[in-house]
Phi, psi and omega in degrees: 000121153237125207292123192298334184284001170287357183261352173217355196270052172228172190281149142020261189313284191312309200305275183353296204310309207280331182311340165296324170302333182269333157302319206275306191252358161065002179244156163326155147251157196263135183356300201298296161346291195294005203250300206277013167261333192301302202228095190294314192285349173257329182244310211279335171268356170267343196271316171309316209263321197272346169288312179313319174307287179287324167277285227218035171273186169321174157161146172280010120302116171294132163003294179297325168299301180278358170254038137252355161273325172272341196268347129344276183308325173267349177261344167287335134319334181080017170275100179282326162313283201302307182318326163260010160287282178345298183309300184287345147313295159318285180303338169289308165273020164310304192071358182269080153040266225229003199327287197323304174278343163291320177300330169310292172325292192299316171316314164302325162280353171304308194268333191065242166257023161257020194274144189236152179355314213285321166323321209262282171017283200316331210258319165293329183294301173333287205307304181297317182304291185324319184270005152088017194288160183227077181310000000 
């Protein structure tokens, strides 16, 4: 479902932000943006602390690991945009060139249209093991 007041129901200031944005980068802005700008004090800023929290709080997940779990999670979704944000997050911390987004892909193609979480782990641990890595 998606709600028609993310396209006009914001201030000022955001309209600005995003026509820059949409000048500066030739894209659309994307959903997610217009949802944590419409209500910033109700959603977009507690919603900032609980993603900051998971993606880069403590965890027995490495970096690389919970952006290749999110970068899953947006090609399962169809999200092209996110999947290669994720993805490139992942190679960095990878440090390998293209690591991150070949292990989705392959997980995904492992499973076929069953591939599950557990693929895309399993496939990044393979790859970091092989390369003799301690992630």
């Amino acid at each position: 479902m998606r709600l028609r007041i993310l396209d006009s129901g914001h201030s000022f200031g955001t309209k600005a932000l995003f026509a820059l944005i949409r000048t500066v980068s030739r894209q659309p802005v994307l959903d997610v943006v217009k949802l944590v700008k419409y209500r910033a004090d109700f959603y977009g800023g507690p919603m900032q602390s609980v993603t900051h929290e998971a993606m880069r709080g403590p965890s027995t997940w490495s970096v690389c690991d919970r952006e290749l779990m999110a970068a899953f999670v947006a090609q399962t979704n169809q999200g092209e945009f996110c999947t290669k944000a994720h993805a490139a997050v992942a190679q960095g911390a990878y440090r390998d060139g293209e690591k991150g987004f070949g292990v989705v892909v392959r997980a995904r193609h492992r499973g076929h249209r069953g591939a599950t979480a557990g693929n895309v782990a399993h496939a990044g641990q393979a790859d970091a093991g092989a390369r003799g890595e301690n992630r």
